[in-house]
Structures are given as structure tokens and as C-alpha cells.
matplotlib code that plots the C-alpha trace (Angstrom):
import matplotlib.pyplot as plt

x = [102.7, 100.4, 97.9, 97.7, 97.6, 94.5, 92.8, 93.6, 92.2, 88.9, 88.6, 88.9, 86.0, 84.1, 84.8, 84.0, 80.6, 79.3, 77.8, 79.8, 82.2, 82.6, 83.2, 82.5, 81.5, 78.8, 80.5, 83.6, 86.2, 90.0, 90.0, 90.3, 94.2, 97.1, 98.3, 94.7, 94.5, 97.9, 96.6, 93.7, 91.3, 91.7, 91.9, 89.3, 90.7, 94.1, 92.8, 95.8, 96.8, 95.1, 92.2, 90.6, 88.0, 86.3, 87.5, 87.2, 87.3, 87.3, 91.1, 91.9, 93.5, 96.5, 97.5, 100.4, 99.6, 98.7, 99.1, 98.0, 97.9, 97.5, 96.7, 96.2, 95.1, 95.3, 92.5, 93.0, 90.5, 90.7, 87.5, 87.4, 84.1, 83.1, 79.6, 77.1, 75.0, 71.3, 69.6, 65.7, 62.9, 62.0, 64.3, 62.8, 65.0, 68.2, 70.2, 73.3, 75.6, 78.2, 78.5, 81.4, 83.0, 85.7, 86.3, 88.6, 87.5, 88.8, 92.1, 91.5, 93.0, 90.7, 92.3, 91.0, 92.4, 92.5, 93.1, 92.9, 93.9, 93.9, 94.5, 94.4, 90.9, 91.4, 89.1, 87.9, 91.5, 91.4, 89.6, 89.9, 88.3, 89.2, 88.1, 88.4, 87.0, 84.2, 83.8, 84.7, 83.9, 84.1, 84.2, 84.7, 83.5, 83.9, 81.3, 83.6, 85.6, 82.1, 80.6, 82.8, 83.5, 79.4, 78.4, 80.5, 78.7, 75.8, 75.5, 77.1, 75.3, 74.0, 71.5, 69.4, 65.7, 65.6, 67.6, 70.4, 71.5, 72.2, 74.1, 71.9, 74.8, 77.7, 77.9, 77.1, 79.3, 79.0, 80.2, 79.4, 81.2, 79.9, 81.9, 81.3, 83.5, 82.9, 83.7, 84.2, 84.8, 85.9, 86.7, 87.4, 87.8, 89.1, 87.0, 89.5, 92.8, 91.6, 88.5, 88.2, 85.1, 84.5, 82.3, 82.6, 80.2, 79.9, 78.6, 78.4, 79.0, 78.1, 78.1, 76.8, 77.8, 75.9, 76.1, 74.1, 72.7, 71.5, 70.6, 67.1, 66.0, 63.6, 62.4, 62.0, 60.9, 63.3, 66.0, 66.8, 68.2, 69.8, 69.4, 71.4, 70.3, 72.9, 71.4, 73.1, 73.2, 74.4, 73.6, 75.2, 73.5, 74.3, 73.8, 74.2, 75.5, 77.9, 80.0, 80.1, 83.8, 85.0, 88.3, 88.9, 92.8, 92.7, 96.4, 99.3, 99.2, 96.0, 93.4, 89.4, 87.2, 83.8, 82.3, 79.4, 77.9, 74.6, 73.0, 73.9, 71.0, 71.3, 68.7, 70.2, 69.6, 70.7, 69.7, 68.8, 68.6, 68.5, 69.5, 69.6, 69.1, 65.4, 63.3, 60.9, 64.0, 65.0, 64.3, 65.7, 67.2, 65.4, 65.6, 65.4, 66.0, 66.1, 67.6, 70.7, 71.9, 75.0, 74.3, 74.1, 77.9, 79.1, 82.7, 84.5, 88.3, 91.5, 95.0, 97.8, 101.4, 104.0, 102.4, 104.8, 108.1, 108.7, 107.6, 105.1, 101.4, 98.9, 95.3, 91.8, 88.4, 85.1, 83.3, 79.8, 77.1, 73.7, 73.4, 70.6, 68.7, 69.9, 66.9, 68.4, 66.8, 63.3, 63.7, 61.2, 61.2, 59.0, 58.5, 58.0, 61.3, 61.2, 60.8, 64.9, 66.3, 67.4, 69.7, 67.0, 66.7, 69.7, 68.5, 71.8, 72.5, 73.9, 78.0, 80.4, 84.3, 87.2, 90.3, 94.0, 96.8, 100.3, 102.6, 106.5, 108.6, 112.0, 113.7, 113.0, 112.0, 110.6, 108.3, 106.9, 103.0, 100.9, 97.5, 94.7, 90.6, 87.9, 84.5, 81.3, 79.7, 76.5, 74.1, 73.9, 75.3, 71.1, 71.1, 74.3, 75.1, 78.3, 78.0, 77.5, 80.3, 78.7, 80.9, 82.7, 86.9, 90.3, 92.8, 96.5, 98.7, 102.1, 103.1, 106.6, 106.3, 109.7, 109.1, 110.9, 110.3, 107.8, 106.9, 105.9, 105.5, 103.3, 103.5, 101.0, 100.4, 97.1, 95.5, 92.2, 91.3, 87.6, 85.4, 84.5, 80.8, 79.1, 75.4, 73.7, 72.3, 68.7, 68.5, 66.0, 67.0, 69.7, 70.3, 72.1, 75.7, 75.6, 75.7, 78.5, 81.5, 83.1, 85.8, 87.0, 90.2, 91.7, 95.1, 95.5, 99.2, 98.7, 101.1, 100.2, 102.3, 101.8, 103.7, 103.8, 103.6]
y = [91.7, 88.9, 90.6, 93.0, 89.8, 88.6, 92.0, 92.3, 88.7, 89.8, 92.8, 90.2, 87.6, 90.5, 91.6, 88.3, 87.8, 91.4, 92.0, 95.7, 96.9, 98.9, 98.2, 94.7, 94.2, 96.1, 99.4, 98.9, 101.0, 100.2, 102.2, 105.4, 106.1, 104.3, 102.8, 101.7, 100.2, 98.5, 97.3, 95.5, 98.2, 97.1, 100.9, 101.3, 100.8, 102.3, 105.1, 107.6, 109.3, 111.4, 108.4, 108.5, 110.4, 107.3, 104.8, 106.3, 109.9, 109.7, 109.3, 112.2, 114.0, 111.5, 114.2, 116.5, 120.1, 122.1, 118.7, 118.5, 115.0, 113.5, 110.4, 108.9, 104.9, 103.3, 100.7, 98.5, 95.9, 92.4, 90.7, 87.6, 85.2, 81.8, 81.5, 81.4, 83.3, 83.3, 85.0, 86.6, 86.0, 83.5, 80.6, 80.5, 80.9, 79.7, 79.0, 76.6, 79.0, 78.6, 76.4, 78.0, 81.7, 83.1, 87.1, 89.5, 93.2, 96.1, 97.1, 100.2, 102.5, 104.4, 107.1, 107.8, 110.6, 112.5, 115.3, 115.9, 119.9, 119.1, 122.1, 122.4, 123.3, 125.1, 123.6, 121.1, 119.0, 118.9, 120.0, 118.8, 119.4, 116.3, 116.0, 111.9, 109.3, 106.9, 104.5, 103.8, 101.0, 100.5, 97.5, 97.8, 94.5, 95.0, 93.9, 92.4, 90.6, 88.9, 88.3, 87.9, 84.2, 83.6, 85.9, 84.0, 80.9, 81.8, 83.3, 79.2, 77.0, 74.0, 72.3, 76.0, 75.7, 79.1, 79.6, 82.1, 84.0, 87.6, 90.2, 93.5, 95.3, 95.9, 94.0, 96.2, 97.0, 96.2, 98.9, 100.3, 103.5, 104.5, 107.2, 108.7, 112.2, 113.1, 116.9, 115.8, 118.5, 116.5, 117.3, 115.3, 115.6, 113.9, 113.3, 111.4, 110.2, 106.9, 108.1, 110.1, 111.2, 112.5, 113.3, 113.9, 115.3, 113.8, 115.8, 113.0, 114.0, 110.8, 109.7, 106.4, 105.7, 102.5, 100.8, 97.4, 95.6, 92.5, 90.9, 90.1, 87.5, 88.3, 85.8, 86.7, 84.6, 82.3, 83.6, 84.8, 88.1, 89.2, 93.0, 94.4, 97.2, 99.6, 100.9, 104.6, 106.2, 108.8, 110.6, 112.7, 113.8, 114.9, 113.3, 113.7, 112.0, 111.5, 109.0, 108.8, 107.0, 106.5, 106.0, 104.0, 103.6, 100.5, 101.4, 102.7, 99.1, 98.2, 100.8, 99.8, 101.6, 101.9, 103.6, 104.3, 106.2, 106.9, 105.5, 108.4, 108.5, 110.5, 111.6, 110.6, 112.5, 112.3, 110.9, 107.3, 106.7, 102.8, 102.7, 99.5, 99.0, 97.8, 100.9, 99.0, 99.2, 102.2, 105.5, 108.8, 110.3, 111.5, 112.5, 109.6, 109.9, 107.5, 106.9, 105.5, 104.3, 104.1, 101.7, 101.8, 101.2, 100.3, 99.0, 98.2, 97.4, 97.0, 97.4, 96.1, 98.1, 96.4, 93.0, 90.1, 92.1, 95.5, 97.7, 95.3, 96.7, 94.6, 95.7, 94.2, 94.8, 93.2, 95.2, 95.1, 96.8, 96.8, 96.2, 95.0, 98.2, 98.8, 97.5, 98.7, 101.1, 102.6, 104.6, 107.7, 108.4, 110.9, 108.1, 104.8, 102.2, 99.7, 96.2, 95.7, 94.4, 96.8, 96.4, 97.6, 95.7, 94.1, 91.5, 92.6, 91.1, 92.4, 91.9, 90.9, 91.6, 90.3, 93.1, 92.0, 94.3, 94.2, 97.0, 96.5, 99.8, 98.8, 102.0, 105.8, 106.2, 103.5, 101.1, 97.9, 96.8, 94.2, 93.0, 90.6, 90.9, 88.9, 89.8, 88.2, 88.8, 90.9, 88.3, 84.7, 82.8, 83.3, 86.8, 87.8, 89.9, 90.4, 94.4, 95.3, 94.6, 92.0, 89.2, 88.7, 88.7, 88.2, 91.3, 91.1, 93.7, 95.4, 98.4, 100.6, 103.9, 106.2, 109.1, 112.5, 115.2, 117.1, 114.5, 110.9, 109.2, 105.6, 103.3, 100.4, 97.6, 95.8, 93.1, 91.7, 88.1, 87.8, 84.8, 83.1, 82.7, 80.7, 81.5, 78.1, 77.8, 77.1, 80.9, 82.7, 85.8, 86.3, 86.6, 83.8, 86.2, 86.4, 82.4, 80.5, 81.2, 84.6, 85.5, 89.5, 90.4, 94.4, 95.4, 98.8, 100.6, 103.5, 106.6, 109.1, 112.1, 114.1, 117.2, 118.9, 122.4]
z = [132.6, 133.4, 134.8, 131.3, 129.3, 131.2, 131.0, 127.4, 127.1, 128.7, 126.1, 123.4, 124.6, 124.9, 121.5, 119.7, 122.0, 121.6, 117.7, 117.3, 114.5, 111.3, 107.7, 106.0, 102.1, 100.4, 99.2, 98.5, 101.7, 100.4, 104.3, 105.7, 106.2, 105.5, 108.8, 110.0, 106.8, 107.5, 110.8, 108.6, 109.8, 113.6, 114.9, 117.3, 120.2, 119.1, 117.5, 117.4, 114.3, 111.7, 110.7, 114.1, 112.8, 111.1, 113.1, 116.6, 116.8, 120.5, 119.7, 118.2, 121.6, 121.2, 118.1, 119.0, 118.5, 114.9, 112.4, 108.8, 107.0, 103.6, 102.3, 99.0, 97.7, 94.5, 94.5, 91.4, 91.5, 89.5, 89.5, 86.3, 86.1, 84.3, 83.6, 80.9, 78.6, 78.2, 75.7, 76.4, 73.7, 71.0, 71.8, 75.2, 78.7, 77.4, 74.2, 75.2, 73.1, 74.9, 78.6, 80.2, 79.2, 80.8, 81.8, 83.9, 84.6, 82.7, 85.2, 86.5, 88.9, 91.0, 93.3, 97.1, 98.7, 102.3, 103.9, 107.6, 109.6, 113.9, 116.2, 119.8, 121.3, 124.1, 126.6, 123.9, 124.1, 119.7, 116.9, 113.3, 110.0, 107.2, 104.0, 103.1, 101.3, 102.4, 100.0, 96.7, 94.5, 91.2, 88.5, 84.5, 82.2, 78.9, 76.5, 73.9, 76.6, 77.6, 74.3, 71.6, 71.6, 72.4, 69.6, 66.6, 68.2, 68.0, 64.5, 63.2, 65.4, 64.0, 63.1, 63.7, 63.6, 62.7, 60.1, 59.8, 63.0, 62.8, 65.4, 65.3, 67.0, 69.5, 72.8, 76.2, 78.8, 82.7, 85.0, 88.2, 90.6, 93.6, 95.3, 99.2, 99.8, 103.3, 104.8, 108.4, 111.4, 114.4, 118.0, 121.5, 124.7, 128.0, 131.3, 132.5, 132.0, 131.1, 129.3, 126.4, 124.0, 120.7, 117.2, 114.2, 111.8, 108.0, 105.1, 102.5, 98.7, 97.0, 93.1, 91.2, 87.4, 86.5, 83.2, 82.6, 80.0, 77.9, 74.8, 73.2, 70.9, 68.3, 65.5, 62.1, 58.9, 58.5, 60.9, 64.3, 64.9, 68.4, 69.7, 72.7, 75.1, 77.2, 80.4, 81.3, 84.7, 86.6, 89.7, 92.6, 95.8, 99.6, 103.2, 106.8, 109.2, 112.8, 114.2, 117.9, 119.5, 123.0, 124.2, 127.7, 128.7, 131.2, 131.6, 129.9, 128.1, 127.3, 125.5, 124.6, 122.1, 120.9, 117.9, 116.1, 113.0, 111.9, 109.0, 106.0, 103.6, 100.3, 97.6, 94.2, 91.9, 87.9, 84.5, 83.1, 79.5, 77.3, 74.4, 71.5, 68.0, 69.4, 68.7, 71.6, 73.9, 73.5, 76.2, 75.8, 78.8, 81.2, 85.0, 88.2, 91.2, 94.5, 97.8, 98.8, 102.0, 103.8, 106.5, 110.4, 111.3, 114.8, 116.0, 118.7, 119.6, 121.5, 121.7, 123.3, 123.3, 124.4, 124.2, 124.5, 123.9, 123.9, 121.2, 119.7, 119.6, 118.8, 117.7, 117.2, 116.5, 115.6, 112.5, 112.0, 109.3, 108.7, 105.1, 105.7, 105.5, 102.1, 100.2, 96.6, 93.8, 94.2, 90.8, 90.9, 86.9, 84.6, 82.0, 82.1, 81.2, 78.1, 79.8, 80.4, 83.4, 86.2, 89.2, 91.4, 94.8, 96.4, 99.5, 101.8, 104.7, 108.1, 107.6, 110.4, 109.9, 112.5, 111.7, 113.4, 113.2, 114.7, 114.7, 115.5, 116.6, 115.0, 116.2, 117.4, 113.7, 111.9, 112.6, 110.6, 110.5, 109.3, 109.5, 108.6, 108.1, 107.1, 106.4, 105.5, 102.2, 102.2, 100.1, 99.2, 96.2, 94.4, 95.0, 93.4, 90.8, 89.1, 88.7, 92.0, 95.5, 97.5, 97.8, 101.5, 101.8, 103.6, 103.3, 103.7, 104.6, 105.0, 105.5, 106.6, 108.6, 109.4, 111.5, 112.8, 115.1, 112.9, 110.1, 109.3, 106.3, 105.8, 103.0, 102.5, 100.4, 101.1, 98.8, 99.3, 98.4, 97.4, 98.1, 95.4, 94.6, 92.7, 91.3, 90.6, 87.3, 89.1, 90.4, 88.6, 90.4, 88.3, 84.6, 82.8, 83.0, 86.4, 86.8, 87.2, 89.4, 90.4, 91.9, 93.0, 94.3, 95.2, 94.8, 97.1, 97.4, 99.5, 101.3, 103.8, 105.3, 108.2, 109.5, 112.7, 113.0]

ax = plt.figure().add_subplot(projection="3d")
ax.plot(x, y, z, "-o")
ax.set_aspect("equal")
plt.show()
């Protein structure tokens, strides 16, 4: 036993000293199965039911004969802010409307589901073809819940050296969806008892909705009157890409792992249109496109079954993503924008998660799990923006699995705590309604079921 803990110990230091992993911020991934998710995403270096083929597909051997398993997530996410309001044109760079204002997102519910088919290979040990999701992120703000208060302040202000204040219309909403549908075929095989290899391909079917907006200021004799503009967009498109795993058992204990995947790149294409009571800010829809990229990803892992007591595995991993390379929006248009603000360039950083799981077999048939993960956030406090997922967080969760001889069945509950940001009033990155202090949490329920043919 002791001489386990000390090599289990080893694959640790080299975990936390060698920059590899998976995941972190940036798009939104609730994760890819229920018990890896459980495990707080440590699965690299455990690696043994249907989910392998993100995590580690190396792993995908450890799969007992024809299987077919599905998986589905609720991902509810409850982002709120407190910030303020500025408002372009005549009065300048800011109007102090309104100091402090006070927001949750719209609660939505947005489904991710799974589906993975294994098969015995013949002299390729297994074969697989899953249908999963990659990512998914998505966050509602209601105009009225941002505006309301601010608009009735503004139209009564004081003391106005411009007389009268009028509304030209209805406040714009703040949304954003990016989806990542992969087709995956998957196969491993073993060189060794200890060491085992595997890919898995990745046809990416990707979608963006994107709504944004403002206000403008424009001066009139003898009063002030306040136009919005609604940004519109929507685009789909397709990529390719692979994730690389290896598997090294060390014992019957004590497993390692290492993946990678390729960066997935993916030609958006789609419509754009602005719209506003502002004949100057208004463009009809038209066609855009522009690239997208899902990010260099590299992990690596262990596990550690029977650690301390009897039927107590314990899993970990380092997670790692290149968000760096994911410069933002180069929109390729036929006409030319009115002069509105656009989420176009991002300044990402490279994001580094530690993922802790610990999985207790309570009998033959059921077992208990939970697991921890923190990740950094993807860009500083001056270079945020409220529409888009870039702040870092912890993630909590619990999860029950009860098993037979041909079927399992996995339920989750994970919740993810968001750091809170705060975007100094000095940035001049960011418009006046990102400023201030947000804060975005996830609430994810989740079930999977497998069945042995």
C-alpha cells in the first residue's frame, strides 16, 4: 500500500508542475457525461465509461462488449450584475443617471444531450461512434430588467440643461448562445497491459445567436432625446478536429493518462442585421461571416482505486486551454455597419483548471461520487464583458450511480460558483453596462443510462 501511495504521489507533483489539461472558462462545457462530470471533470486518468471519448479516449477498451449510452444536462445559468449606465452622444461619456443598478439573467434551461454506441473491434480492442455535446453556453439579460429604473430617471432629472428628456423607444436585450454538437467515431487499442491508445475524430456542428446593444444621445432644440439600437446575429458552420489519449496502468491501483485535441476551427456563417428608431443606425440584414475557434486543449490525470480504504477511488487532473488563440470576431460583411458597438475581439488568456473527484463503491450496485474544480478566468477585470463567458470558477458536485449486470444509471447535481469580477469604472474598453461588479453562477442536474448488450 505504501509503495502505491508514493507512486500515486509522484503522478500528482508531476501533474501540478507540467502545464497539461482540458476544459477551463471561455465556452461554457456543463461536461461531457454525467459521472466525469461528478468527478469535477478529473477523468483522464480514469477514463472508463461511455465519456472517454472527450476526456481520454485511450480508455475506451475498459467498456464491456456491444454498450449504448445516453446522457442528458440541464444547464440553468444565474448570472445578476451592479453596475452603471452610460449613455453615447451629446451629454458627453457619461450621464450619472443612475450609480448603481441591479440585474439577474433571464432563467433559462438549456438542454445538452449524448449519445454514445461501443462495439468490440476485433483486432482494434473497441470501436465507438458518439454523438455529444461540446460546449454550450448561453446567457439571457433582459432589456427592461436593465433599463427600466434608469430610463424613468433619466426622462425627470433635474436641474436638466437640456430641457425635457424623451425615450425614442424600447430597451435592447443582451443574449448570447454558442452551441458545439460533435459526431465523434472513436476506437482504442492495447500494446500492453499497462498501456493503452486511442482517437477519436470530431465533426463539429457549431451555432452562435448574439444579441447586443445600446443607447444613443442625440440633442434637439430644447430637449434631449435617447434612441436604442438592437444588434441581431445568427450563424451556424462546421469543423474538424481529433483528440489523441493514452492510458498507462502503473498497477492494478494506480492508472495515468494524457490527452490532447486539436484546435477545431469553424467558418461561421449567417446573417447580421441593427435595428433602432435611429434611421442612421439602422442596417438591414445582410450576410457575415467569420471564424471561430475552439482552442488547443491538452489534459492530463490520475487515479487511484482503492486509495486509503477499499473501494474509494480517487481522481485528478490538471486542465489546460489555449484561449489565447481566440482573438474574437473578424466580421467579413457585404455592407458596411452603422457606427454601433460590436463584441468583436476578445483578449483571452491561456486557462488553467485543477479537477478532484472521489468515487465511493457502497455496495455491488451503487456507488456515491463527488468532486471539486477550479479554473482560471480567460481575461482580466478591463477586458470583460457581461454578454460573453469569461469569468473563472469553482464547481461542486454530487452524484449517485446504481448499477446491474446489463445497465447503469448516473444522477448528478453540479453547481458552479463564478468569480466575481469587477470592471473598474476607469476601463475604456468597456461600455458603461459592463462596469461594476458581476457575478455568474450554473446550476446543472444531469442523468445518464447505459445498457449492455
Amino acid at each position: 500500500m505504501r509503495r502505491n501511495q508514493i507512486i500515486a504521489a509522484t503522478c500528482l507533483v508531476a501533474l501540478l508542475v507540467c502545464p497539461l489539461a482540458a476544459s477551463g472558462s471561455g465556452l461554457y462545457v456543463p461536461s461531457v457525461g454525467v459521472r466525469a462530470g461528478v468527478l469535477g471533470g478529473a477523468f483522464v486518468g480514469l477514463a472508463d465509461d461511455h465519456s472517454a471519448v472527450h476526456y481520454n479516449p485511450a480508455g475506451i477498451y475498459q467498456i464491456r462488449g456491444f454498450q449504448v449510452g445516453v446522457s442528458l444536462q440541464d444547464a440553468v445559468p444565474l448570472a445578476s450584475r451592479e453596475g452603471r449606465i452610460r449613455f453615447d452622444g451629446a451629454s458627453g461619456f457619461s450621464i450619472p443617471v443612475r450609480d448603481v443598478i441591479e440585474a439577474t439573467s433571464e432563467v433559462n434551461h438549456y438542454f445538452i444531450p449524448g449519445v454514445y454506441v461501443y462495439a468490440d473491434g476485433g483486432p482494434i480492442d473497441k470501436i465507438g461512434i458518439c454523438a455529444y455535446t461540446l460546449a454550450d453556453y448561453g446567457v439571457e439579460w433582459a432589456g427592461d430588467k436593465l433599463y427600466d429604473d434608469i430610463l424613468d430617471e433619466y426622462a425627470t432629472l433635474p436641474d436638466d440643461p437640456a430641457g425635457h428628456r424623451m425615450v425614442m423607444g424600447d430597451a435592447p436585450d443582451f443574449e448570447s448562445h454558442v452551441t458545439g454538437y460533435v459526431i465523434s467515431p472513436v476506437l482504442a487499442k492495447r500494446f500492453s497491459d499497462k498501456l493503452s491508445i486511442g482517437i477519436s475524430g470530431h465533426v463539429l456542428l457549431a451555432s452562435l445567436d448574439l444579441k447586443d446593444g445600446g443607447w444613443y444621445e442625440v440633442s434637439v432644440p430644447e430637449s434631449s432625446k435617447l434612441y436604442p439600437y438592437q444588434t441581431d446575429e445568427s450563424l451556424t458552420g462546421t469543423g474538424y478536429g481529433a483528440t489523441v489519449g493514452a492510458l498507462y496502468h502503473v498497477n492494478p491501483q494506480i492508472s495515468v493518462g494524457l490527452s490532447v485535441r486539436t484546435p477545431i476551427t469553424v467558418t461561421m456563417e449567417g446573417e447580421i442585421e441593427v435595428d433602432s428608431p435611429l434611421a442612421e443606425f439602422v442596417s438591414e440584414k445582410q450576410d457575415e461571416d467569420f471564424e471561430l475557434t475552439f482552442p488547443l486543449w491538452a489534459a492530463g490525470g490520475v487515479a487511484y482505486r482503492d486509495f486509503l480504504f477499499d473501494g474509494l477511488t480517487m481522481t485528478a487532473d490538471l486542465h489546460w486551454t489555449q484561449w489565447s488563440e481566440v482573438s474574437g470576431f473578424s466580421r467579413n460583411l457585404a455592407n458596411e455597419l452603422p457606427p454601433v458597438e460590436l463584441l468583436t475581439d476578445f483578449e483571452w488568456e491561456d486557462a488553467l483548471g485543477v479537477h478532484v473527484g472521489f468515487d465511493y463503491r457502497l455496495s455491488r450496485a451503487s456507488s456515491l461520487m463527488l468532486g471539486y474544480s477550479t479554473e482560471d478566468a480567460v481575461t482580466s477585470n478591463e477586458d470583460f464583458t457581461f454578454v460573453m463567458p469569461q469569468q473563472g470558477h469553482s464547481r461542486f458536485s454530487f452524484g449517485f450511480q446504481q448499477r446491474q449486470d446489463r445497465w447503469t444509471l448516473d444522477l448528478g447535481l453540479m453547481y458552479y460558483i463564478g468569480e466575481t469580477i469587477t470592471v473598474p469604472t476607469s476601463s475604456q474598453r468597456n461600455s458603461d453596462y459592463s462596469q461594476g461588479k458581476n457575478l455568474r453562477d450554473a446550476l446543472v442536474p444531469s442523468v445518464a443510462f447505459t445498457y449492455l448488450f
